[in-house]
C-alpha positions as a Python dict, from the first residue, in 0.01 Angstrom:
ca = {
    (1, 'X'): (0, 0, 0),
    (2, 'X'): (-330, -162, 144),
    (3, 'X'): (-281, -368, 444),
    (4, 'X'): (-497, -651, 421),
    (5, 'X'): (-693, -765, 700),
    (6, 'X'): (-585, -1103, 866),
    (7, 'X'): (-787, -1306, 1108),
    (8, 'X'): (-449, -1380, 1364),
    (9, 'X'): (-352, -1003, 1341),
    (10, 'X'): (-717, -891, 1431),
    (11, 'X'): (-730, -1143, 1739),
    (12, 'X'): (-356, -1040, 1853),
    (13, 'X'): (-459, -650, 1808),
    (14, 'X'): (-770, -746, 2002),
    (15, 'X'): (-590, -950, 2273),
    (16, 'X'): (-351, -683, 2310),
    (17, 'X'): (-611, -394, 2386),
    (18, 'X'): (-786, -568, 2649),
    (19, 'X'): (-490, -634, 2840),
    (20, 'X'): (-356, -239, 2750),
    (21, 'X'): (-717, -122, 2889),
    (22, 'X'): (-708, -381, 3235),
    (23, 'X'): (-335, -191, 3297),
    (24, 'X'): (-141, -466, 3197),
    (25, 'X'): (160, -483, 2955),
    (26, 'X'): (165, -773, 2704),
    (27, 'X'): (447, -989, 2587),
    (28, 'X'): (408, -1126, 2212),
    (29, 'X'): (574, -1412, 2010),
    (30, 'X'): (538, -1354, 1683),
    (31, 'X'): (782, -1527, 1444),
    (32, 'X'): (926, -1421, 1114),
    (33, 'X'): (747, -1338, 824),
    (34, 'X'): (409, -1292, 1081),
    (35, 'X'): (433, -864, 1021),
    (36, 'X'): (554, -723, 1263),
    (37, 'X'): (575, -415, 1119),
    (38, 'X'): (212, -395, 991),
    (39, 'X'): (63, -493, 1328),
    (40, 'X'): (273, -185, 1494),
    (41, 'X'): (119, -10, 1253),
    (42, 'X'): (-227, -114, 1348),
    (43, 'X'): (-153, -64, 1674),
    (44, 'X'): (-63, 311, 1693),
    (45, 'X'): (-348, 401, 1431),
    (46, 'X'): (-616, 175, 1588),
    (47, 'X'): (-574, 43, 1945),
    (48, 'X'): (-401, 312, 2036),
    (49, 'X'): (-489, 600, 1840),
    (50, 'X'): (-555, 841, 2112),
    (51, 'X'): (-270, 729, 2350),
    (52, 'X'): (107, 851, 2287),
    (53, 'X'): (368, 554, 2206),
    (54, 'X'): (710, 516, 2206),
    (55, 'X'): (863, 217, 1994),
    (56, 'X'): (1190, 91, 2009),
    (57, 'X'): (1398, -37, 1758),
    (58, 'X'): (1724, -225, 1887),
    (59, 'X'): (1950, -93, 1579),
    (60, 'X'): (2035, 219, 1343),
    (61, 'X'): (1915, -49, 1050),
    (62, 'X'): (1616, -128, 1193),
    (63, 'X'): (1493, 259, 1291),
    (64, 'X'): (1571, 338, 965),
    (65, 'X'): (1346, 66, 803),
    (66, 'X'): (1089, 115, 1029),
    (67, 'X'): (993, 470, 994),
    (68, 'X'): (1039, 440, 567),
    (69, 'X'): (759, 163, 635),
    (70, 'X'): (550, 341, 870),
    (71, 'X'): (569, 697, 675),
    (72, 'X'): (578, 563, 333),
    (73, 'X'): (462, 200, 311),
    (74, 'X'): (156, 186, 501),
    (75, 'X'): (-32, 546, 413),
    (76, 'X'): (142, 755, 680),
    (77, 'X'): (74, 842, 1066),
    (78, 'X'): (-5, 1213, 1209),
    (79, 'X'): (224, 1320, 1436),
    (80, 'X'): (526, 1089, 1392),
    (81, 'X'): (886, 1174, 1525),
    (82, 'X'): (1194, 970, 1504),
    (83, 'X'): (1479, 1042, 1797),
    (84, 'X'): (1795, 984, 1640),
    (85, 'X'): (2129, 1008, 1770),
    (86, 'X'): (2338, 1245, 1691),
    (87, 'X'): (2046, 1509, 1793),
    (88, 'X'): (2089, 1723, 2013),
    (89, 'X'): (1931, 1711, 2379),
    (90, 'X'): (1713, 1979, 2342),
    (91, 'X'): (1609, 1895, 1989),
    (92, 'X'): (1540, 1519, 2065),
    (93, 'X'): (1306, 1706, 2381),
    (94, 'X'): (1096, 1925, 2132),
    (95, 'X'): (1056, 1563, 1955),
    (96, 'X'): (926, 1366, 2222),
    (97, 'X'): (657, 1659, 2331),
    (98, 'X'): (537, 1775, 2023),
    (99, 'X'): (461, 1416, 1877),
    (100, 'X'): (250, 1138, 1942),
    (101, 'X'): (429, 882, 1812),
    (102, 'X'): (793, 817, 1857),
    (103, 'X'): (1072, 573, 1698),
    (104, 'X'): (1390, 558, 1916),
    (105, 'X'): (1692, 346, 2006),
    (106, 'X'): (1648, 262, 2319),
    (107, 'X'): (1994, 421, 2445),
    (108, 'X'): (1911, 746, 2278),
    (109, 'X'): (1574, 784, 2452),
    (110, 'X'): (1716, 662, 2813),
    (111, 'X'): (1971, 935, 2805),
    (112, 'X'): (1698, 1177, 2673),
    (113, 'X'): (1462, 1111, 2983),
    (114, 'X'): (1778, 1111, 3193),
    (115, 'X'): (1843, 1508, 3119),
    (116, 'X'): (1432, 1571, 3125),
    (117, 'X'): (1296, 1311, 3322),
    (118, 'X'): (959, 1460, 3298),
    (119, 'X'): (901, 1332, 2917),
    (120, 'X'): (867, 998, 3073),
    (121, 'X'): (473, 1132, 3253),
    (122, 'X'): (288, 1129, 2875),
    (123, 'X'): (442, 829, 2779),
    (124, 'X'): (121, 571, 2751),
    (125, 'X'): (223, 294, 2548),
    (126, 'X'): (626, 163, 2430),
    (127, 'X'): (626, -134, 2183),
    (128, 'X'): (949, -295, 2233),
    (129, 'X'): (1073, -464, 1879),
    (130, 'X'): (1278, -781, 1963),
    (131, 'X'): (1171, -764, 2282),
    (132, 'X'): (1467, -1079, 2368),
    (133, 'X'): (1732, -907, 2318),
    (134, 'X'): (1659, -657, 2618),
    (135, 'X'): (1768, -1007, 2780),
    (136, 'X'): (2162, -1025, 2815),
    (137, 'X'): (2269, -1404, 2666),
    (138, 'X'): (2532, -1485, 2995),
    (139, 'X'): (2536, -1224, 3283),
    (140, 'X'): (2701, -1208, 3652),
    (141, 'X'): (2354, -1079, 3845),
    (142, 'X'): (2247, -786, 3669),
    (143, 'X'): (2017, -955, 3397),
    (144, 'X'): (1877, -680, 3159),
    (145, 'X'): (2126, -534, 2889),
    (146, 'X'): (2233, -206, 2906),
    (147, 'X'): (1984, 34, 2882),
    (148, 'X'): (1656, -163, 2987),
    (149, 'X'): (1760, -163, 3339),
    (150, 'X'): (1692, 226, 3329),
    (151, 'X'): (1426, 227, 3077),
    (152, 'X'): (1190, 51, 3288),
    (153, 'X'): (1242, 198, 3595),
    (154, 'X'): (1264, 542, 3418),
    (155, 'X'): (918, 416, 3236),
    (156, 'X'): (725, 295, 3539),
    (157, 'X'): (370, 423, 3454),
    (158, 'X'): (404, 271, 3120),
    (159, 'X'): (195, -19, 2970),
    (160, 'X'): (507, -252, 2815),
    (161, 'X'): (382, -410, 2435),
    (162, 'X'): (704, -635, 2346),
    (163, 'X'): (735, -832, 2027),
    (164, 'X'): (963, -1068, 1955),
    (165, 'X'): (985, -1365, 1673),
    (166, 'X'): (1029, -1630, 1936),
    (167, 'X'): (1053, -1612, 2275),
    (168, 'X'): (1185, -2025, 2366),
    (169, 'X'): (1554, -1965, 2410),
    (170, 'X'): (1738, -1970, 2759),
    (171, 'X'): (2018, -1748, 2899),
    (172, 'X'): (2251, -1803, 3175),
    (173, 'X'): (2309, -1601, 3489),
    (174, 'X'): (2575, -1644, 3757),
    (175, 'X'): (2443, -1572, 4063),
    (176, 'X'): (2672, -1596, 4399),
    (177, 'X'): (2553, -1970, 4396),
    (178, 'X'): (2601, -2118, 4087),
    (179, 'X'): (2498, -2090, 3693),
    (180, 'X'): (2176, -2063, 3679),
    (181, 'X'): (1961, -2165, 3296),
    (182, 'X'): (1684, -1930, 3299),
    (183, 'X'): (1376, -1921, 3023),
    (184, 'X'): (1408, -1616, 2878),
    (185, 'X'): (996, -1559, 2904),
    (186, 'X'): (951, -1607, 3247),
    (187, 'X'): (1253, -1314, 3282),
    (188, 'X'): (1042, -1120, 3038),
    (189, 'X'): (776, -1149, 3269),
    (190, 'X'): (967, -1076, 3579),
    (191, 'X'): (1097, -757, 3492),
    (192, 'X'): (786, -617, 3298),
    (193, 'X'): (588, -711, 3583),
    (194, 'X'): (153, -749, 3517),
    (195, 'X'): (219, -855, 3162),
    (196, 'X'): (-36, -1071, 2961),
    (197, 'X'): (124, -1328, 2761),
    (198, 'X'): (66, -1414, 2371),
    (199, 'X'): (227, -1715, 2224),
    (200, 'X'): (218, -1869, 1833),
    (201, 'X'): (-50, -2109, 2002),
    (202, 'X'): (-273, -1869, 2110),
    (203, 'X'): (-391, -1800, 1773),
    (204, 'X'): (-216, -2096, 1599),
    (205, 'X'): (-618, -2172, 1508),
    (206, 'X'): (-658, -1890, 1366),
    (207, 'X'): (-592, -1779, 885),
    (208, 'X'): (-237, -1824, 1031),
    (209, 'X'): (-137, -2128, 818),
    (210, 'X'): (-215, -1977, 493),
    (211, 'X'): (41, -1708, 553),
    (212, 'X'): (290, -1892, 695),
    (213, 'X'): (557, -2014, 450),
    (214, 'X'): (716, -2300, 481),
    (215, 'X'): (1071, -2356, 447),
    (216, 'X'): (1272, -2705, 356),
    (217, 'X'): (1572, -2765, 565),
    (218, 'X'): (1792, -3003, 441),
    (219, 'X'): (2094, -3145, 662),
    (220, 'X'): (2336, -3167, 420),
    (221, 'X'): (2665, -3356, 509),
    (222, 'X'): (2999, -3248, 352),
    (223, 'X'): (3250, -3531, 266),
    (224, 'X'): (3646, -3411, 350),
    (225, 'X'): (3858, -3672, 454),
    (226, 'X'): (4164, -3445, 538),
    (227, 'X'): (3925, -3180, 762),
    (228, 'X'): (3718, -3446, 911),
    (229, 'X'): (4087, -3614, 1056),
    (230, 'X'): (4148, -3260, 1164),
    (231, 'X'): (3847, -3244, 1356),
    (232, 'X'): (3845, -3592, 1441),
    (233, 'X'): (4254, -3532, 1647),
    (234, 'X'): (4097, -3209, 1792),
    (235, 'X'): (3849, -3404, 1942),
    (236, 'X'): (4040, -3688, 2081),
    (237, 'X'): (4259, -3427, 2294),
    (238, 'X'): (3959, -3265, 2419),
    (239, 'X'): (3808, -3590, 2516),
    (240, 'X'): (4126, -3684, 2709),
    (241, 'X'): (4138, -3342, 2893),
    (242, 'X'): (3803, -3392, 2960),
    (243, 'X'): (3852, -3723, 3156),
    (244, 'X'): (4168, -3552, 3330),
    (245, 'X'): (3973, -3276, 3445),
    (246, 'X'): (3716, -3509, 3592),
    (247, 'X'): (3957, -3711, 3719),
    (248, 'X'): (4139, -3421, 3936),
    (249, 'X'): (3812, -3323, 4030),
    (250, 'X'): (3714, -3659, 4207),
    (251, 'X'): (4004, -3623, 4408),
    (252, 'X'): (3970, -3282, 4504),
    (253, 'X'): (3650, -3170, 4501),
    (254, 'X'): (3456, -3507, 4459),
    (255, 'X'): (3098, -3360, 4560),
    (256, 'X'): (3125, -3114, 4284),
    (257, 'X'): (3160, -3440, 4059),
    (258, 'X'): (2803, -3542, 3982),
    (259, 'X'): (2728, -3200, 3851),
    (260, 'X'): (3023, -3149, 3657),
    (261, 'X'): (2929, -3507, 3483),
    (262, 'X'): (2597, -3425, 3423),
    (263, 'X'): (2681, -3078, 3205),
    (264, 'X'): (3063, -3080, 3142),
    (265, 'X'): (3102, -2815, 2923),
    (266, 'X'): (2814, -2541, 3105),
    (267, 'X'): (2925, -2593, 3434),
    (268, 'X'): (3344, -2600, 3420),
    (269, 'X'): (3416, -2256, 3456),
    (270, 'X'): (3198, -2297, 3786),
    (271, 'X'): (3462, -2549, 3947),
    (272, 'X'): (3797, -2497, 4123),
    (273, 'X'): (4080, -2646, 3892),
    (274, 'X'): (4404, -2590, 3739),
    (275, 'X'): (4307, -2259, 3530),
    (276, 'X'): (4574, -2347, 3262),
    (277, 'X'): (4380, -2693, 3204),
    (278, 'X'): (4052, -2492, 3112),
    (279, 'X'): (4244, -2239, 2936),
    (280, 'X'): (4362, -2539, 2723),
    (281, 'X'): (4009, -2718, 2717),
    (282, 'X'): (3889, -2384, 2568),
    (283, 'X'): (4141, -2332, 2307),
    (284, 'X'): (4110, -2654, 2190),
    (285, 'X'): (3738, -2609, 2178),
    (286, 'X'): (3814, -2282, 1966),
    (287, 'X'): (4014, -2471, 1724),
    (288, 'X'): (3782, -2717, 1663),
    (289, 'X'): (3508, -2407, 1637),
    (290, 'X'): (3758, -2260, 1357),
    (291, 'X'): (3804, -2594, 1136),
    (292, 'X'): (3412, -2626, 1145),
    (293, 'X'): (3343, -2283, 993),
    (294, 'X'): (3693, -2145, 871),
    (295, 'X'): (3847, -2201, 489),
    (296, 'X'): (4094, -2464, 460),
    (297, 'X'): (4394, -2178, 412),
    (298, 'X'): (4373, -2074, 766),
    (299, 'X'): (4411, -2452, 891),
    (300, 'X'): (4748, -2419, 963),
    (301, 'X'): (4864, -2104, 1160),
    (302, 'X'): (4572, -2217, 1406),
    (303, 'X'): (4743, -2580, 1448),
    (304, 'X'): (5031, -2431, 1509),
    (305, 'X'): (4966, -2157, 1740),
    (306, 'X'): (4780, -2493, 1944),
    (307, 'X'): (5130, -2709, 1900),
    (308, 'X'): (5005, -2965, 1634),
    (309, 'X'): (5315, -3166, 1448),
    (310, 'X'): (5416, -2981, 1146),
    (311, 'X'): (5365, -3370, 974),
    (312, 'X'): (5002, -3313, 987),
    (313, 'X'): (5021, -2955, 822),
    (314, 'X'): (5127, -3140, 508),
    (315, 'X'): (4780, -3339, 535),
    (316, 'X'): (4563, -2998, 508),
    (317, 'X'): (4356, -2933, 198),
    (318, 'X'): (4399, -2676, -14),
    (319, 'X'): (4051, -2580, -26),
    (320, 'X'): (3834, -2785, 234),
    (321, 'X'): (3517, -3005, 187),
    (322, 'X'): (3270, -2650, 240),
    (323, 'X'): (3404, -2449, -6),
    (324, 'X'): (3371, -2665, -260),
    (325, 'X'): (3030, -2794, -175),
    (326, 'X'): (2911, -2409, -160),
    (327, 'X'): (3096, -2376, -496),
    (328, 'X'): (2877, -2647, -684),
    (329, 'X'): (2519, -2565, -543),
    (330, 'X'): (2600, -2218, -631),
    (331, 'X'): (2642, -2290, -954),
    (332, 'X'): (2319, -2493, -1022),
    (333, 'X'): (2108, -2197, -880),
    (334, 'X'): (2043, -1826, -905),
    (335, 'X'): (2022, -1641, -672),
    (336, 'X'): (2202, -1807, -292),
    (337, 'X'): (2253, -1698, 52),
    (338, 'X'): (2591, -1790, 244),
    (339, 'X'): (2583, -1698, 606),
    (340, 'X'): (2933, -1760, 755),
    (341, 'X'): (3008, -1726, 1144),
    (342, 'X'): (3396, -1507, 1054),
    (343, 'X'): (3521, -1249, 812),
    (344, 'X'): (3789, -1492, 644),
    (345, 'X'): (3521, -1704, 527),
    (346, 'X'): (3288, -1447, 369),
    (347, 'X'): (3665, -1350, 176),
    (348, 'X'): (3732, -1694, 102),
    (349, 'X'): (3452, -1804, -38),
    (350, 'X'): (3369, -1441, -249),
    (351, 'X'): (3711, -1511, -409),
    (352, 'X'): (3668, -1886, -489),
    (353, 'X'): (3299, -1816, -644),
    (354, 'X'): (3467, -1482, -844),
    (355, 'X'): (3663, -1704, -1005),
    (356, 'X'): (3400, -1881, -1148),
    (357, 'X'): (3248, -1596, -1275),
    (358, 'X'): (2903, -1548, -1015),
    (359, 'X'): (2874, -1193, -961),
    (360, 'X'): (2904, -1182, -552),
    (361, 'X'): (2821, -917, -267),
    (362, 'X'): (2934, -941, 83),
    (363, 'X'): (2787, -784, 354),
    (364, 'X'): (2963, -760, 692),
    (365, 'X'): (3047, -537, 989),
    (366, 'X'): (3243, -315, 787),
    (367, 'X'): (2996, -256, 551),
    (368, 'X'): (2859, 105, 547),
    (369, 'X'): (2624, 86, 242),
    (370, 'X'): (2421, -254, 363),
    (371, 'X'): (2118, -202, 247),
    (372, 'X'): (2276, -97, -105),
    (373, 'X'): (2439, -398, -173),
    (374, 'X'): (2167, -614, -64),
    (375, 'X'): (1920, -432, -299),
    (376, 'X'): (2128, -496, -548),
    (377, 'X'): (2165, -866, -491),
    (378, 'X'): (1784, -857, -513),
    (379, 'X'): (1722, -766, -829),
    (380, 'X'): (2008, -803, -1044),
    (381, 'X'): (1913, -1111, -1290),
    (382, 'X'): (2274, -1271, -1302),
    (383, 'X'): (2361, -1591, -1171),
    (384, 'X'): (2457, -1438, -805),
    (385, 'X'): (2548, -1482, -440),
    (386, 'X'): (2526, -1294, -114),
    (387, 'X'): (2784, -1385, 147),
    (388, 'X'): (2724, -1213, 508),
    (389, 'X'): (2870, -1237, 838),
    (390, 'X'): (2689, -1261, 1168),
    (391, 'X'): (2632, -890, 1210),
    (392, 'X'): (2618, -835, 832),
    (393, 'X'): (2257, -1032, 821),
    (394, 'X'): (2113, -886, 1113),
    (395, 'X'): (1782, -725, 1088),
    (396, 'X'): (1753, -825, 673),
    (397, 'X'): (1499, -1038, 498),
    (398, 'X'): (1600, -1209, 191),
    (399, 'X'): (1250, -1375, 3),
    (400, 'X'): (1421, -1273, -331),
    (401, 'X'): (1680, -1590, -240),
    (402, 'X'): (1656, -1947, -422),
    (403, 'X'): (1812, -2082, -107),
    (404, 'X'): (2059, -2020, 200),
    (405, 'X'): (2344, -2210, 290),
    (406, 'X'): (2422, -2203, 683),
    (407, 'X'): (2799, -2283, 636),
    (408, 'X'): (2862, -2370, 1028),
    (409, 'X'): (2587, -2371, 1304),
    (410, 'X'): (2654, -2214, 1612),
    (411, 'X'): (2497, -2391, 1978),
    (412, 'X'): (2194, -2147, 1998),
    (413, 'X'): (1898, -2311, 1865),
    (414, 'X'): (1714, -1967, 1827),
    (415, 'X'): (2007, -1813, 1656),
    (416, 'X'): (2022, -2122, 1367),
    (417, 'X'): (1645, -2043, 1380),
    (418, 'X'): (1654, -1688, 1246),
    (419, 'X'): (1937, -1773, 1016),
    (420, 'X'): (1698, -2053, 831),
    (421, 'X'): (1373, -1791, 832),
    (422, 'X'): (1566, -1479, 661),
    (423, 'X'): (1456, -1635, 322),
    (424, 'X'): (1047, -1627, 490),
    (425, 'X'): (1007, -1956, 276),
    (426, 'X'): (1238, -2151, 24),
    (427, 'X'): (1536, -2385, 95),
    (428, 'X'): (1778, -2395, 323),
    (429, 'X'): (2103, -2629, 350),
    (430, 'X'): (2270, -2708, 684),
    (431, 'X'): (2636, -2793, 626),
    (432, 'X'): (2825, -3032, 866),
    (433, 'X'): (3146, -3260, 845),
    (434, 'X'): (3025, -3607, 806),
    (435, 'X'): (3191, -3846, 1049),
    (436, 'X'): (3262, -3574, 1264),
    (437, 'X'): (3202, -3420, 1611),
    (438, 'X'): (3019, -3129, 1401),
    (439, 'X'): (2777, -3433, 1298),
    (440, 'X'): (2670, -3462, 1669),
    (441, 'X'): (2616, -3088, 1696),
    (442, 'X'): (2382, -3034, 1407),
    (443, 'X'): (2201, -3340, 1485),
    (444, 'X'): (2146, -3211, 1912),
    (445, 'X'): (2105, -2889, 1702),
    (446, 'X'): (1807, -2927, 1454),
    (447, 'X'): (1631, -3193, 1729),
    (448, 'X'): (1592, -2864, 1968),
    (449, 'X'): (1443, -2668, 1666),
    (450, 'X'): (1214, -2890, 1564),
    (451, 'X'): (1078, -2936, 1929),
    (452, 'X'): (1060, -2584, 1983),
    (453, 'X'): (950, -2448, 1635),
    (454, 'X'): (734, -2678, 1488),
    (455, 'X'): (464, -2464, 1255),
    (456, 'X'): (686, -2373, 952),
    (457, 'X'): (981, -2626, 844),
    (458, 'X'): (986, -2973, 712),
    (459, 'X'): (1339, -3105, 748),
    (460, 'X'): (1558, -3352, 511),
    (461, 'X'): (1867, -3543, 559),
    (462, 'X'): (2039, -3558, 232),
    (463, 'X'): (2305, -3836, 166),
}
């Protein structure tokens, strides 16, 4: 298909190839929906048409996707390999000399360079896709996930391009010292040293508002009595552990008070105490994860496994206050989204909206023919829904969806981020336990994302 010319993708490819030409490596934020995969195209049949590239893709999916859209999509590119694993060593070699340009997962071409480390001399150029997640999330020292520590020593003469959809997220690192929050671009630029930086408001002046779709959030509260008292006596024992804890800790360790005040929850695991009393704090704060985001059937073996009076098992719902608010706005739609945080959900809620007769796919870890059922959530014309787990919607994009339903958030604002863009426009509902602790999170929640990504969602808080 013709790839039409955009003012912000012209000034990025420009940006990019003066820093490429002064020897420096650029870093790129470029969110969801902005084409990625059109402006790597651009890249390795314009900018750098006469300079050999490697581009890595993080997952099977994603290689896969990639090179269908590069070969097919776009009109094609001489000289293109694609280093899968399974290849042999040899095989992946002949790869790697004979072409120009080269899609790999970044483990298979470490350990290719490892055997032949002379492949690594020709390499001019690597695009890294997702260029964040080379970043490990919580680490003890080493900082870089496994391979990237390798790949960029292994890589050294090697101008770095690395693309990600936002790049305003911290990590942690434990360091001898203490637990450290570190911006996940300034690590970017520490370990792909003499890199240029592009953000969203470097060309935020540019045609990039009339491509940018925005999507409606709305913060939609979820009225269940029996959970919300569930969550509400979960709560109250964390609370009171919490002011033990602190309490032992002013007698024992009272100058580590102040900082344990300041960020309970982060900086715990950091101080000497009791370990059954944080073992306790954090299966409590597990439960209370699990009532948020599990169906009401699994309520109580978790309460009992954590001691709970069998008095208050006979107080659980049936079906909780989610399920049947999913239930009802799938019926007065088409086509809906459900992204679920565990595997009993996704099984709960495909049963539940079976019964009601909406034709459902799921798509989780155990799914081997992923893209299959998602195509076929995209264009069948019943009244449908597509329910997918945390590794089931990685790497997707959904526009063919009336709306998505977040059934629990989790703490990352980033994560919740990418959840609400896989639609690239439309609606999106936020569900959250009114009157509960969970109201608090969504609310500290949504306050970072809007702060932080500010150019394509307009927010609602229904009643």
């Amino acid at each position: 298909m013709p790839i039409e010319s955009r003012e912000y993708q012209n000034f990025i490819i420009q940006r990019i190839k003066e820093s490429v030409d002064s020897r420096k490596s650029v870093i790129l934020e470029l969110d969801c929906g902005m084409g990625k995969r059109v402006l790597m195209y651009r890249l390795v049949t314009e900018a750098f048409k006469d300079k050999k590239v490697v581009v890595f893709l993080q997952t099977h999916t994603s290689l896969e996707e990639t090179a269908h859209y590069l070969e097919k999509e776009y009109g094609g590119i001489k000289d293109l390999g694609v280093v899968k694993s399974g290849l042999n060593a040899s095989y992946r070699k002949y790869i790697i000399e004979n072409n120009r340009v080269i899609l790999s997962l970044p483990i298979v071409f470490s350990n290719t360079l490892k055997k032949f480390p002379e492949l690594a001399e020709n390499i001019d150029i690597a695009i890294i896709n997702e260029v964040d997640q080379i970043i490990r999330r919580v680490s003890l020292k080493r900082v870089l996930c496994v391979p990237w520590n390798k790949i960029l020593v292994q890589l050294n003469n090697t101008r770095f391009v690395g693309m990600s959809g936002t790049l305003r997220d911290n990590h942690f690192v434990l360091d001898e010292d203490q637990l450290k929050l570190r911006n996940e671009l300034n690590t970017l630029v520490e370990f792909i040293p003499e890199s240029s930086i592009i953000t969203i408001e470097d060309f935020i002046g540019t045609d990039l508002k009339e491509y940018i779709k925005e999507t409606e959030v709305h913060i939609h509260p979820v009225k269940d009595e029996k959970t919300a008292q569930i969550i509400q006596m979960i709560t109250e024992q964390i609370k009171d552990l919490r002011e033990e804890i602190l309490q032992i800790v002013s007698e024992t360790s009272p100058t580590e008070l102040p900082r344990l005040k300041q960020n309970f929850f982060q900086n715990i695991s950091l101080i000497s105490i009791e370990t059954n009393l944080v073992e306790k704090l954090n299966r409590l704060l597990l439960l209370r994860k699990y009532v948020y985001s599990m169906p009401a059937s699994t309520y109580p073996n978790y309460l009992m496994r954590h001691g709970f009076d069998k008095s208050i098992l006979s107080n659980v719902p049936k079906i909780s206050g989610k399920e049947l608010e999913v239930l009802e706005i799938v019926k007065n739609r088409s086509k809906v989204t459900i992204l679920c945080s565990f595997l009993s959900t996704v099984d709960s809620l495909s049963q539940l909206l079976k019964r009601e007769e909406i034709t459902t796919f799921e798509v989780t870890g155990k799914s081997r023919n992923k893209s299959e059922i998602i195509e076929k959530f995209k264009s069948t014309k019943e009244r449908s829904a597509l329910i997918l787990s945390p590794i089931g919607e990685r790497d997707i994009d959904i526009p063919q969806t009336d709306l998505i339903i977040v059934y629990d958030l989790v703490n990352s604002p980033k994560t919740v981020y990418q959840k609400m863009k896989r639609s690239r426009g439309g609606e999106v509902f936020l569900l959250f336990y009114e009157n509960t602790s969970e109201q608090e999170k969504v609310k500290r929640v949504v306050s970072e994302i809007a702060v932080r990504y500010p150019w394509s969602l307009i927010f609602y808080a229904d009643k």
